[in-house]
ZADO-1210 file (C-alpha; in nm, 4 decimals, padded with zeros to 6 digits):
<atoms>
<atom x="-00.8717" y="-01.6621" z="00.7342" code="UNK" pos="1"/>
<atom x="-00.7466" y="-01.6782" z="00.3809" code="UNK" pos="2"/>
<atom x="-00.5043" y="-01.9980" z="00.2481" code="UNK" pos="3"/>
<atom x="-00.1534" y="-01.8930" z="00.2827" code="UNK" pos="4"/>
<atom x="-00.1062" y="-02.1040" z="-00.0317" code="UNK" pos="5"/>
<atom x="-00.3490" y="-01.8315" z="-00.1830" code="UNK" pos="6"/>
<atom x="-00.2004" y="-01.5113" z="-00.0306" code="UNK" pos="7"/>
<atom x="00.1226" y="-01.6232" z="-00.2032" code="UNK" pos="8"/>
<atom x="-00.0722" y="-01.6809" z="-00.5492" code="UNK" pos="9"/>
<atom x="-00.1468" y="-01.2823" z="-00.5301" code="UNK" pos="10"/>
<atom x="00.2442" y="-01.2032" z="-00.4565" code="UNK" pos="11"/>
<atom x="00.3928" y="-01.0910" z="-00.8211" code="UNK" pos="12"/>
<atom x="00.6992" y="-01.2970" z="-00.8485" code="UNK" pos="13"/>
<atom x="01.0304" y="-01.1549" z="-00.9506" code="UNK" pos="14"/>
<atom x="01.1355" y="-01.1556" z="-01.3315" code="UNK" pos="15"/>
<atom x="00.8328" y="-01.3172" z="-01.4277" code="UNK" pos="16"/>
<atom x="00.6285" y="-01.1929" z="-01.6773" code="UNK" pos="17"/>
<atom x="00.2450" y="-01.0572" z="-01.5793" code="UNK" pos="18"/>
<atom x="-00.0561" y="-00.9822" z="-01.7238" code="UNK" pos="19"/>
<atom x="-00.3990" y="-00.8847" z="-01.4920" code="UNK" pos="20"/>
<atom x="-00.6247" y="-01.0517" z="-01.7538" code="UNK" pos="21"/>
<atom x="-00.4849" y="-01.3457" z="-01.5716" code="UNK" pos="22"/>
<atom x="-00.5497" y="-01.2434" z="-01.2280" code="UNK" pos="23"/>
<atom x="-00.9427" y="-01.2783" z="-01.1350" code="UNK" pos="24"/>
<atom x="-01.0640" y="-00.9473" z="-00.9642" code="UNK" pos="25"/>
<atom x="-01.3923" y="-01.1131" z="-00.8571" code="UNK" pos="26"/>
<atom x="-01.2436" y="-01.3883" z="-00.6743" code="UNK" pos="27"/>
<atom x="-01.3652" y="-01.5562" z="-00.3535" code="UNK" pos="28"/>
<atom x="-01.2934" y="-01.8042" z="-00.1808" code="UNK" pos="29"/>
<atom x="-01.5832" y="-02.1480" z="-00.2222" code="UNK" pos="30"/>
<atom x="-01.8628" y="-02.1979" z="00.0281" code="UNK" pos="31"/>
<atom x="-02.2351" y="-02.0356" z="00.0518" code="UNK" pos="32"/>
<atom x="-02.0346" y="-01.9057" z="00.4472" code="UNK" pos="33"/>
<atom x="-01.7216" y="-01.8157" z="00.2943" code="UNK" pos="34"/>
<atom x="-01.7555" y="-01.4347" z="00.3683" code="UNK" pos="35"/>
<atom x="-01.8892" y="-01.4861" z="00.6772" code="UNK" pos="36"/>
<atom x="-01.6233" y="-01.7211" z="00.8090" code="UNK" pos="37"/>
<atom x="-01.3495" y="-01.4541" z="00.6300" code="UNK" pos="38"/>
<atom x="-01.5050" y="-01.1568" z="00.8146" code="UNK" pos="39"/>
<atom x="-01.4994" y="-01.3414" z="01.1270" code="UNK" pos="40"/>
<atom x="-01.1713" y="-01.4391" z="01.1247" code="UNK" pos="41"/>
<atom x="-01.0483" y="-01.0805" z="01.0456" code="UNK" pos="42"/>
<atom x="-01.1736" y="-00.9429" z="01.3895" code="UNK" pos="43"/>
<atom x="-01.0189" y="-01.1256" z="01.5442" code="UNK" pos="44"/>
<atom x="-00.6809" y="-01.0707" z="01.2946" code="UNK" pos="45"/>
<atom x="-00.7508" y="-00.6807" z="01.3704" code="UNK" pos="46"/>
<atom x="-00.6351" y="-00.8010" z="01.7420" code="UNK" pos="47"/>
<atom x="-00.2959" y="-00.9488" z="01.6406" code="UNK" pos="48"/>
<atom x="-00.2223" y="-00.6709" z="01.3764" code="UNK" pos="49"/>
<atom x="-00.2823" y="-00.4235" z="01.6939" code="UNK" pos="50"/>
<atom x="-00.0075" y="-00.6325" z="01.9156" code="UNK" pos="51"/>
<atom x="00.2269" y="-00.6716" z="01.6349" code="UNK" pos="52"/>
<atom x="00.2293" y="-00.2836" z="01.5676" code="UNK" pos="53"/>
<atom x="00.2867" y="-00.1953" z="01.9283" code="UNK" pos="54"/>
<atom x="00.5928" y="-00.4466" z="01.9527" code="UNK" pos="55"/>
<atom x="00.6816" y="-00.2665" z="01.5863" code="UNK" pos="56"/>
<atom x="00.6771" y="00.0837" z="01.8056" code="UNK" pos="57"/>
<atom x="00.8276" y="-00.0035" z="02.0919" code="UNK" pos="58"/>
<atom x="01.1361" y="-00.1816" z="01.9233" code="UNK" pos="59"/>
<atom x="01.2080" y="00.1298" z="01.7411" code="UNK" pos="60"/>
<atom x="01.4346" y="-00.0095" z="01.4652" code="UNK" pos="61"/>
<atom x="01.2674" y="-00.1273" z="01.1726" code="UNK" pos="62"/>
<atom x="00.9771" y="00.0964" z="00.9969" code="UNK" pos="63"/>
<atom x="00.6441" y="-00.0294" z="00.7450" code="UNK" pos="64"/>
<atom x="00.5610" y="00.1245" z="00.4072" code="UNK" pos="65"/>
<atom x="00.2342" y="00.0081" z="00.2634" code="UNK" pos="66"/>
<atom x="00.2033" y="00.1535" z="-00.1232" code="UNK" pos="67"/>
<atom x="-00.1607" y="00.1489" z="-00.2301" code="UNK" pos="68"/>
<atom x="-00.2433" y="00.1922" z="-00.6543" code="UNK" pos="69"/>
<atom x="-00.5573" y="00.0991" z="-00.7699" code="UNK" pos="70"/>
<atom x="-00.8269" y="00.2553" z="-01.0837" code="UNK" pos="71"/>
<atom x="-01.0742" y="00.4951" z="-00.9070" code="UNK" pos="72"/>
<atom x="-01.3535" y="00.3216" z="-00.7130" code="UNK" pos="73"/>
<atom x="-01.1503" y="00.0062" z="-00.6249" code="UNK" pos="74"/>
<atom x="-01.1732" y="00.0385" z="-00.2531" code="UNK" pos="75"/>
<atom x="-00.8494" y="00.2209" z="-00.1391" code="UNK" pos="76"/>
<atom x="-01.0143" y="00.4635" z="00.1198" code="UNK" pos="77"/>
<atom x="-01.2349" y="00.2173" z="00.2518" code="UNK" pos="78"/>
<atom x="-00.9643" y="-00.0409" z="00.2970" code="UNK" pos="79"/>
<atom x="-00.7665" y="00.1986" z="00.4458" code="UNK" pos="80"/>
<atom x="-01.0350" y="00.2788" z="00.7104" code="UNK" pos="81"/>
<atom x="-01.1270" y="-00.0787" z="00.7745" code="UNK" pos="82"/>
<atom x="-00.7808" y="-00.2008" z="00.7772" code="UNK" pos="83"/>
<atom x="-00.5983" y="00.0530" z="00.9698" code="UNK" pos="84"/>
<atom x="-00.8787" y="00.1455" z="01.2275" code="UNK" pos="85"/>
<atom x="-00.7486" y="-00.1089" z="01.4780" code="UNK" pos="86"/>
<atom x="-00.4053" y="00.0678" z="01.4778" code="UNK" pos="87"/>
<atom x="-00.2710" y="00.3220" z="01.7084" code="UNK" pos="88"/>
<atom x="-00.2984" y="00.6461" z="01.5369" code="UNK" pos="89"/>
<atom x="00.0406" y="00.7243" z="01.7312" code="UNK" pos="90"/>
<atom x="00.2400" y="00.4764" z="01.5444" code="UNK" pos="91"/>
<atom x="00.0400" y="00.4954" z="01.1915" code="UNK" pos="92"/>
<atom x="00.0362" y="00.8186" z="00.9241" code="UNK" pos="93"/>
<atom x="-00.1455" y="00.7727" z="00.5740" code="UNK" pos="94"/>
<atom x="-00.0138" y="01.0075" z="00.2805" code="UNK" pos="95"/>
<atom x="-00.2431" y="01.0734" z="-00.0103" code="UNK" pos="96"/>
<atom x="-00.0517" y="01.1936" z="-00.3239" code="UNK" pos="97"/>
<atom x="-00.2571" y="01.4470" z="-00.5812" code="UNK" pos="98"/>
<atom x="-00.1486" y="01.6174" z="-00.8414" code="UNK" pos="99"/>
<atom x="00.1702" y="01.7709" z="-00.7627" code="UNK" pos="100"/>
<atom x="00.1950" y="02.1173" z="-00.6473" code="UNK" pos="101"/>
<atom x="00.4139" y="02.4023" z="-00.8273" code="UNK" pos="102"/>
<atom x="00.7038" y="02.3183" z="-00.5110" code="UNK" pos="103"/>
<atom x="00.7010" y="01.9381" z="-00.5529" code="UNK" pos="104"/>
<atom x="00.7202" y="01.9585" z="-00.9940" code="UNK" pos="105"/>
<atom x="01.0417" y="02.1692" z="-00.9037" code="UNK" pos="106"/>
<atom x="01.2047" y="01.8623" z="-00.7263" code="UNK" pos="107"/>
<atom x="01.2430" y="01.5032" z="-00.8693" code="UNK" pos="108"/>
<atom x="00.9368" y="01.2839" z="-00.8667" code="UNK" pos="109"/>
<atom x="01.0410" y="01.0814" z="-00.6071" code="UNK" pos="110"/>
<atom x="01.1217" y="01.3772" z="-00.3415" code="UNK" pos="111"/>
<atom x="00.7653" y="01.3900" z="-00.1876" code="UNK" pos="112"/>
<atom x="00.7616" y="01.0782" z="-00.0862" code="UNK" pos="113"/>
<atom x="01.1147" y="01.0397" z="00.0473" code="UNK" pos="114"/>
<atom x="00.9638" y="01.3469" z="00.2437" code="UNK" pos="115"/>
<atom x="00.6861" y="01.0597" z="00.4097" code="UNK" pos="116"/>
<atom x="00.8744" y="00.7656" z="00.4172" code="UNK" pos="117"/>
<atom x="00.8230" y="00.6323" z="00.7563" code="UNK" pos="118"/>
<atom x="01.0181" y="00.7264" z="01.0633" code="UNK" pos="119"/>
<atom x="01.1591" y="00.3843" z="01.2534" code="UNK" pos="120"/>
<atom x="00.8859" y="00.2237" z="01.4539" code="UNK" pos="121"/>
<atom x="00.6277" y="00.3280" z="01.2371" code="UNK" pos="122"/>
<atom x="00.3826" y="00.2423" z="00.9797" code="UNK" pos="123"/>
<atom x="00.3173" y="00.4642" z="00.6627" code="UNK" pos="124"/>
<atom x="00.0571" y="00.3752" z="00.3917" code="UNK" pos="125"/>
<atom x="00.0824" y="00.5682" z="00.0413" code="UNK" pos="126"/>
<atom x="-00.2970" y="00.6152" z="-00.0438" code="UNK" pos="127"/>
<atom x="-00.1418" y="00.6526" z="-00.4065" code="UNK" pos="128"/>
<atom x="00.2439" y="00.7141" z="-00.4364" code="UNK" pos="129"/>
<atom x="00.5289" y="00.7248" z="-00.6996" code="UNK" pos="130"/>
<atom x="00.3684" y="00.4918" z="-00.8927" code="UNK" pos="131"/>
<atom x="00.1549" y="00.7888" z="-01.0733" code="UNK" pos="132"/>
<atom x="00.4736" y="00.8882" z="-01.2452" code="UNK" pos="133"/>
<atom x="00.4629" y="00.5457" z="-01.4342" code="UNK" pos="134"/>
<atom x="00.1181" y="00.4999" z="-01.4558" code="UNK" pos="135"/>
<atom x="-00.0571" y="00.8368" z="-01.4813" code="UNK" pos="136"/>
<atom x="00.1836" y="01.0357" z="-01.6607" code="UNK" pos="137"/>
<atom x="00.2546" y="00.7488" z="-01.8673" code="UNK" pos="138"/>
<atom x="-00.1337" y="00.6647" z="-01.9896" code="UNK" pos="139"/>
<atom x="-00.0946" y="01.0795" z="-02.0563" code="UNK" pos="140"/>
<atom x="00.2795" y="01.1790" z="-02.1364" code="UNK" pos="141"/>
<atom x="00.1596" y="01.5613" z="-02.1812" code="UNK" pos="142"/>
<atom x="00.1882" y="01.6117" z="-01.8404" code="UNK" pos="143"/>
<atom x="00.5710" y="01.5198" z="-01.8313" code="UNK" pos="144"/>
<atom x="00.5717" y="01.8875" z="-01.9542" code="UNK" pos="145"/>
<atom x="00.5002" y="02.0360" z="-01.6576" code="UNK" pos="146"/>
<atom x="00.7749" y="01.8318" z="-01.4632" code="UNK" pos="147"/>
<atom x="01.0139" y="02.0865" z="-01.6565" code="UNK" pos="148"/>
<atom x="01.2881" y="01.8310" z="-01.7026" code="UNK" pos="149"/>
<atom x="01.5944" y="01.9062" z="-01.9723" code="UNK" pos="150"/>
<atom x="01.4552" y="01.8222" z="-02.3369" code="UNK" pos="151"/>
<atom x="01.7035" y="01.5809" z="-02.3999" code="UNK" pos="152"/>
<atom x="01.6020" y="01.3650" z="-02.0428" code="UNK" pos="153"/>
<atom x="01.2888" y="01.3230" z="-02.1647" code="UNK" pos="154"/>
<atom x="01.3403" y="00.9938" z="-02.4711" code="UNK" pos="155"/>
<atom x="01.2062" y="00.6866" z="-02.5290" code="UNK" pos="156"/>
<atom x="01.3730" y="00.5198" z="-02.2128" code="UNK" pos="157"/>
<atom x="01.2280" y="00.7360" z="-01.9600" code="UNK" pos="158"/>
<atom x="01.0299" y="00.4639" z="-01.8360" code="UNK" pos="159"/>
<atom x="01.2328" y="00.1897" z="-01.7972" code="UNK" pos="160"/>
<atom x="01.4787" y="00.4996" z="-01.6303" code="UNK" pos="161"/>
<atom x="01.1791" y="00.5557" z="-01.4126" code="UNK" pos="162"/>
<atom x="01.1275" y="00.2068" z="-01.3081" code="UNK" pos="163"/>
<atom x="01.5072" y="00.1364" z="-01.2333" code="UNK" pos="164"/>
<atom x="01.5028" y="00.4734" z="-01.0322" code="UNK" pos="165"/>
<atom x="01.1708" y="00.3452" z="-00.8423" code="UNK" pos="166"/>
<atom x="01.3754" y="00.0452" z="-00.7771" code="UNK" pos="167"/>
<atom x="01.6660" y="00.1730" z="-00.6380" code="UNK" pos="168"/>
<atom x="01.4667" y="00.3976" z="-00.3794" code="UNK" pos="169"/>
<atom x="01.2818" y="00.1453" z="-00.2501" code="UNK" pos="170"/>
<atom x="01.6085" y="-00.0949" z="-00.1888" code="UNK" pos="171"/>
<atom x="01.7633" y="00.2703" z="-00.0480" code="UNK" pos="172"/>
<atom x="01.4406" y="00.2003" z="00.2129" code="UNK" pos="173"/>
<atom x="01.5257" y="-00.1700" z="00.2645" code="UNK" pos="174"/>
<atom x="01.8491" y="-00.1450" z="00.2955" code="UNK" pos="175"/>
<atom x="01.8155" y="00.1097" z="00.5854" code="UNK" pos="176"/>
<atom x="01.5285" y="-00.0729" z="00.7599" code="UNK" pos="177"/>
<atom x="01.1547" y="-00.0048" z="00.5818" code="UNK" pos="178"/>
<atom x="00.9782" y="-00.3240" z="00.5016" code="UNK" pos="179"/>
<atom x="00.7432" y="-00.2837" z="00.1920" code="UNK" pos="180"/>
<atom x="00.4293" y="-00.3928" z="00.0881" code="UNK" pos="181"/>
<atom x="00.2920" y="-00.2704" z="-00.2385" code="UNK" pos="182"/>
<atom x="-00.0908" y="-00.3380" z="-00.2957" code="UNK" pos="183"/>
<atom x="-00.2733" y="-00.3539" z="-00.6353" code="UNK" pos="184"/>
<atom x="-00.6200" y="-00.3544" z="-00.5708" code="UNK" pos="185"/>
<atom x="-00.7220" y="-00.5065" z="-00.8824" code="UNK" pos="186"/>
<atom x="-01.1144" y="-00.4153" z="-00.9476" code="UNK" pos="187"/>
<atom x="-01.2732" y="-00.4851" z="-01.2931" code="UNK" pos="188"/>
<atom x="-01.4135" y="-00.2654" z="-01.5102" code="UNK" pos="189"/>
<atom x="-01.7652" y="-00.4002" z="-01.4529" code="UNK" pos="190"/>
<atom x="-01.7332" y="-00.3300" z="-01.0783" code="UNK" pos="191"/>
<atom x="-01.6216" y="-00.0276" z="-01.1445" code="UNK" pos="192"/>
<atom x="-01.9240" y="00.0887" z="-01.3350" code="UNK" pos="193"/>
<atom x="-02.1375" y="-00.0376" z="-01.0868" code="UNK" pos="194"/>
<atom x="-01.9299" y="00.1683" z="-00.7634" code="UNK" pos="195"/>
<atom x="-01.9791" y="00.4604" z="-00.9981" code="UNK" pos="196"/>
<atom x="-02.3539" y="00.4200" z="-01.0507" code="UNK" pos="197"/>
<atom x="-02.4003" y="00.3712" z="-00.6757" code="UNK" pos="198"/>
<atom x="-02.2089" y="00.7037" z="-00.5907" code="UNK" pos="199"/>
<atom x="-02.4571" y="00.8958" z="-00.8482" code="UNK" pos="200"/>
<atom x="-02.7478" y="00.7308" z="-00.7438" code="UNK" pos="201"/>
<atom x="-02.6489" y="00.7736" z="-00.3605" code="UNK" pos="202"/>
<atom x="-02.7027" y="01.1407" z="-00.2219" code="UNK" pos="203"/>
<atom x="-02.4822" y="01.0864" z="00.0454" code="UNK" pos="204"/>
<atom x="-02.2338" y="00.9348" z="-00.1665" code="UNK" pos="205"/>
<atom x="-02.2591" y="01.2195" z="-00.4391" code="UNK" pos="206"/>
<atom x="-01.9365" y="01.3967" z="-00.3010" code="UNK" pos="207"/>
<atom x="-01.6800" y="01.1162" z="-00.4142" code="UNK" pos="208"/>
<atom x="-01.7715" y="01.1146" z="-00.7930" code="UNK" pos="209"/>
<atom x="-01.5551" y="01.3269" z="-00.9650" code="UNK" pos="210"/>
<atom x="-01.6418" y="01.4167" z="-01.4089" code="UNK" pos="211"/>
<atom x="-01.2618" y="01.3393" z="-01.4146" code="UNK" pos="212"/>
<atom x="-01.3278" y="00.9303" z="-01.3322" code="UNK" pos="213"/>
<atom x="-01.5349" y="00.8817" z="-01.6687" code="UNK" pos="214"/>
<atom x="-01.2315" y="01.1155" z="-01.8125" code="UNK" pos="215"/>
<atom x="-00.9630" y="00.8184" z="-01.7027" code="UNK" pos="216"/>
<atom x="-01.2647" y="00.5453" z="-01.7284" code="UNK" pos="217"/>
<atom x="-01.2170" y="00.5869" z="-02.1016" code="UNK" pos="218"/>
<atom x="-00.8310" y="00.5119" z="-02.0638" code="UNK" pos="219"/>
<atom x="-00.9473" y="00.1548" z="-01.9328" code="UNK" pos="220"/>
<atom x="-00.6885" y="-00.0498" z="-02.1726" code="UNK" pos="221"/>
<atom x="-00.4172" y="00.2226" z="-02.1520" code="UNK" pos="222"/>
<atom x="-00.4000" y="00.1921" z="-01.7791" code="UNK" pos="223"/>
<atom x="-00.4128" y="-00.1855" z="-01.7988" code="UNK" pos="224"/>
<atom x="-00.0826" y="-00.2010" z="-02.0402" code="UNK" pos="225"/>
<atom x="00.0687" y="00.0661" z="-01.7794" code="UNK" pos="226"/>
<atom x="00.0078" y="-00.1685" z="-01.4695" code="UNK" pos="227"/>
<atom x="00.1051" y="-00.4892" z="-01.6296" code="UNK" pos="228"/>
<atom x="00.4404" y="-00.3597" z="-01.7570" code="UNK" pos="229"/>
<atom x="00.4900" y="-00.1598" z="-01.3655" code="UNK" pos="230"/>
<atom x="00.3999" y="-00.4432" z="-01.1904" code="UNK" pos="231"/>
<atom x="00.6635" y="-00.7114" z="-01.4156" code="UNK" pos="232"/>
<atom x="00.9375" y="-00.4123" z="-01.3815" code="UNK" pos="233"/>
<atom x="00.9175" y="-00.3114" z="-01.0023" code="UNK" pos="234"/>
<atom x="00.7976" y="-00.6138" z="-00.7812" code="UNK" pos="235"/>
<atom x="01.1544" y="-00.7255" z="-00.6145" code="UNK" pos="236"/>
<atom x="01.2527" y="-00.9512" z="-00.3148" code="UNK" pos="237"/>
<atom x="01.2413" y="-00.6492" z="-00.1157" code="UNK" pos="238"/>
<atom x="00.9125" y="-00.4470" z="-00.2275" code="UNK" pos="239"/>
<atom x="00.6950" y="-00.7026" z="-00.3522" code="UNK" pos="240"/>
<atom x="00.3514" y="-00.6297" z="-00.5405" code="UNK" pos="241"/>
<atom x="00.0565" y="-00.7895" z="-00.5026" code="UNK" pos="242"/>
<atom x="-00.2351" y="-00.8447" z="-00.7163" code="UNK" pos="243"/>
<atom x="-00.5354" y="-00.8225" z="-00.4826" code="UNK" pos="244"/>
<atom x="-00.9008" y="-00.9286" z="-00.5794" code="UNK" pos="245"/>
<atom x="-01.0736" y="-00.6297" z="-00.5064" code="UNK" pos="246"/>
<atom x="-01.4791" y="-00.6978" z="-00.6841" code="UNK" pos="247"/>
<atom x="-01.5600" y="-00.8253" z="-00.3324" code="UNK" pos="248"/>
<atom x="-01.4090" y="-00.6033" z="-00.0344" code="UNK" pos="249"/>
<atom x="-01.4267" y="-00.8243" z="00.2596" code="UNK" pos="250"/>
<atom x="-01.1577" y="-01.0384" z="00.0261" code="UNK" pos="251"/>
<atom x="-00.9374" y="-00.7065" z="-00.0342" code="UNK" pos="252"/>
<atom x="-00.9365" y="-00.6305" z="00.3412" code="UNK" pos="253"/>
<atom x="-00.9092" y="-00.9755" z="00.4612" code="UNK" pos="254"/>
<atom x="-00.5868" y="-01.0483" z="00.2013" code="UNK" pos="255"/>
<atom x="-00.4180" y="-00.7006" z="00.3304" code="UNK" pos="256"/>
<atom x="-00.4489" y="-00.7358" z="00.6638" code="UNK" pos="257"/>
<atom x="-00.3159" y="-01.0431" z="00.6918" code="UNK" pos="258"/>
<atom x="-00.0276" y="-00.9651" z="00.4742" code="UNK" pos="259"/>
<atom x="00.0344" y="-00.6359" z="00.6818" code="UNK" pos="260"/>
<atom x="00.0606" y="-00.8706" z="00.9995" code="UNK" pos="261"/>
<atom x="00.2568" y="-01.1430" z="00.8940" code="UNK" pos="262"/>
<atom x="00.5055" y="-00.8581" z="00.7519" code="UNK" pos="263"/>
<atom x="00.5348" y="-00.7104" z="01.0654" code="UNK" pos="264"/>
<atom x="00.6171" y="-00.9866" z="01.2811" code="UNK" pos="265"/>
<atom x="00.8225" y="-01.0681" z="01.0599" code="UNK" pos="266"/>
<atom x="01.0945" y="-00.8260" z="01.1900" code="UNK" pos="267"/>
<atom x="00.9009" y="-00.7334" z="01.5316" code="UNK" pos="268"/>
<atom x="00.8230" y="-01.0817" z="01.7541" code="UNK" pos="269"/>
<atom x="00.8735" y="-00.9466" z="02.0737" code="UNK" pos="270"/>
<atom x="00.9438" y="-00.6431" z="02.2819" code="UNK" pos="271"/>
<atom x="01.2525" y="-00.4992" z="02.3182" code="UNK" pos="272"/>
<atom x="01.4159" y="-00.6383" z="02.6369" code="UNK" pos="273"/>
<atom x="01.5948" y="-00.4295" z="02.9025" code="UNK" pos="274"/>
<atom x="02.0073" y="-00.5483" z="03.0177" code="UNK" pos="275"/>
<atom x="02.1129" y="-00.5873" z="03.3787" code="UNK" pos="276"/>
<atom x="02.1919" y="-00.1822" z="03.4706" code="UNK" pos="277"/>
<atom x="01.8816" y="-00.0937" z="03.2907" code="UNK" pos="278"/>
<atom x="01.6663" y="-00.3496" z="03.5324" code="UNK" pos="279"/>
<atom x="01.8737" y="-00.2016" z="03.8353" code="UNK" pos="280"/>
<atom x="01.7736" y="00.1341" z="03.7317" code="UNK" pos="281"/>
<atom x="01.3975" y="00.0416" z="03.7037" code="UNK" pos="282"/>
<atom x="01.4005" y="-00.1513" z="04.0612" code="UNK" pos="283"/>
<atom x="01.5767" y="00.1698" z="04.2483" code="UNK" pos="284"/>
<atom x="01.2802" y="00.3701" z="04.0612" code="UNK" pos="285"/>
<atom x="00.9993" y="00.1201" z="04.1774" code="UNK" pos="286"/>
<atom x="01.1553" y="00.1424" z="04.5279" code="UNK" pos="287"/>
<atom x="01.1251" y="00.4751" z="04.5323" code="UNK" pos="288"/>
<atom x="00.7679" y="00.4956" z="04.4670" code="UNK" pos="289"/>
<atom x="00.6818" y="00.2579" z="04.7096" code="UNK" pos="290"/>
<atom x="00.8828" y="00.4637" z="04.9712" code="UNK" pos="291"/>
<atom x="00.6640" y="00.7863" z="04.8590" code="UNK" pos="292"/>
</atoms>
């Protein structure tokens, strides 16, 4: 199990200003059994996220959105996989967010994902989200032409228009019962080239390199600025960021699942609870099976 104290430390706090250079991507906790102990403890974590998403589905009121960003190669699908593969696939749906198609550029760039927020009872992870419009398009602006907005939308305060529109969506979500937890995964470049160089030199890892990653590779700094000035401008009370270590997985998994559980139980401790007619109703029912 991870400190608490240290869980917090990754939680980007509200008005303050943030910079990743300041946030280690390789760090681990001390202790030549660290990852052992870590690993061990999150089996039996995977048990207790489990409970706390069935009493999450069976209350039926309040709904989970995770938000995943990340640079290419920092983990996202495989935390996903890891994380979520304890979960009841009844109760869970992941969205993954490309390049927006020809219907979704002829909406507002936050309509797909209204589209996916999660239904009441459930849990919904963004494997990528509305973050690209900040981040992305941002690092390459060209692409705000194909969003086809009115010429004189598009000025120097698009961004901070963005980020206050981001904002207000995700209190919209609060407000009406979706508890958010927005993950960076913050890998360093150095990692980075060294997923990359595994994937080429990997056969059966061949199909997840994409020419485009060394395209955005080269846009290392650009991103960097984009995510530092995101992160300060969107983490609020209710849709906090956090900067997770992501060099070492077993600390990126570890760190998510246990803020995934603690969020839930948060609003979901126990099972929803029957009144007196209700309990009537279900011992006439039982009495009637026994009588079969």
């Amino acid at each position: 199990m991870l400190d608490p104290k240290r869980l917090e430390k990754f939680r980007v706090k509200p008005g303050k200003i943030l910079r990743l250079k300041d946030h280690d991507p390789a760090w681990q906790p001390e202790g030549k059994t660290a990852q052992e102990a870590v690993e061990k403890t999150m089996a039996g974590n995977m048990e207790k996220l489990y409970e706390a998403q069935c009493k999450l589905y069976a209350k039926d009121e309040w709904s989970i959105l995770v938000v995943l960003q990340a640079m290419d190669a920092a983990g996202k699908d495989g935390l996903v996989k890891h994380v979520m593969s304890g979960l009841n696939p009844q109760g869970c749906n992941v969205h993954s967010f490309k390049s927006p198609s020809p219907e979704e550029l002829d909406h507002s760039f936050l309509w797909r994902c209204m589209k996916v927020a999660p239904a009441r009872g459930q849990i919904t992870i963004f494997n990528r989200s509305h973050y690209e419009e900040v981040l992305v398009v941002k690092v390459h602006p060209e692409y705000l032409g194909k969003q086809r907005l009115p010429a004189r939308l598009v000025t120097k305060t698009i961004w901070k228009e963005r980020y206050e529109d981001i904002n207000n969506f995700e209190q919209h979500l609060a407000r009406n019962g979706t508890k958010i937890i927005k993950i960076f995964l913050n890998v360093s470049k150095e990692e980075q080239k060294r997923r990359f160089l595994d994937r080429l030199d990997t056969p059966e890892k061949n199909w997840k390199f994409s020419l485009g990653d060394l395209t955005e590779r080269r846009f290392w700094d650009d991103y960097m600025r984009a995510y530092d000035e995101m992160l300060e401008a969107t983490s609020t009370k209710h849709a906090p960021w956090f900067v997770i270590p992501a060099d070492h997985k077993y600390v990126a998994r570890a760190a998510v699942a246990e803020i995934l559980t603690k969020t839930i139980l948060e609003v979901a401790t126990e099972y929803p609870t029957v009144g007196p007619e209700a309990k009537l109703a279900l011992a006439e029912a039982r009495t009637k099976l026994i009588s079969e």
